[in-house]
C-alpha positions as CSV (number, residue, x, y, z in Angstrom):
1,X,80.2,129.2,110.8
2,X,80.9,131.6,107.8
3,X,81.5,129.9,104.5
4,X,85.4,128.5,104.5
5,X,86.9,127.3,101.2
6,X,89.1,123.9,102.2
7,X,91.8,122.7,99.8
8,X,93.2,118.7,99.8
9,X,95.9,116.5,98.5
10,X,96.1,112.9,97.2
11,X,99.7,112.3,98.0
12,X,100.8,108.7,96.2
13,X,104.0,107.0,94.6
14,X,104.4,104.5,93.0
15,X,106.6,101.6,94.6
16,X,107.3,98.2,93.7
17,X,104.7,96.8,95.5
18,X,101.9,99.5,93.6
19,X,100.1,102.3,94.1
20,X,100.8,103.9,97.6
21,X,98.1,106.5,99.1
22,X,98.8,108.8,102.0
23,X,95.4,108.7,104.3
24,X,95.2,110.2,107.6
25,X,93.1,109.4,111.0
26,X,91.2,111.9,112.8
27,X,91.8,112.0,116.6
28,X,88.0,113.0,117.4
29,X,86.4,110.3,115.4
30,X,89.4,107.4,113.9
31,X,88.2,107.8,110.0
32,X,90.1,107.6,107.2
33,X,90.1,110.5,105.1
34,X,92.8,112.8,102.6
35,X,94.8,115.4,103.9
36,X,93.6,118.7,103.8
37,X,93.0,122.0,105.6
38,X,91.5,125.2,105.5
39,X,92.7,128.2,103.1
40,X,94.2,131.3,104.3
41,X,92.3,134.8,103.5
C-alpha cells in the first residue's frame, strides 16, 4: 500500500453533565477509536 496521509477529529462539548467525546466502532473489529479518514490528493 503506497504511503496515505490520514487526518482525524476529537469532536466534544461540553454539557451539564461534563466533557462529552464523539468515539466510533469499527464494524470489522468493535474498537473504539476517533473519527477519521483518508485525505484527498
Amino acid at each position: 500500500m503506497p504511503d496515505v496521509q490520514q487526518a482525524a477529529a476529537v469532536p466534544y462539548r461540553l454539557s451539564r453533565g461534563g466533557l462529552e467525546v464523539c468515539l466510533i466502532t469499527t464494524i470489522s473489529s468493535g474498537k473504539w477509536s476517533i473519527p477519521k479518514g483518508f485525505i484527498d490528493p
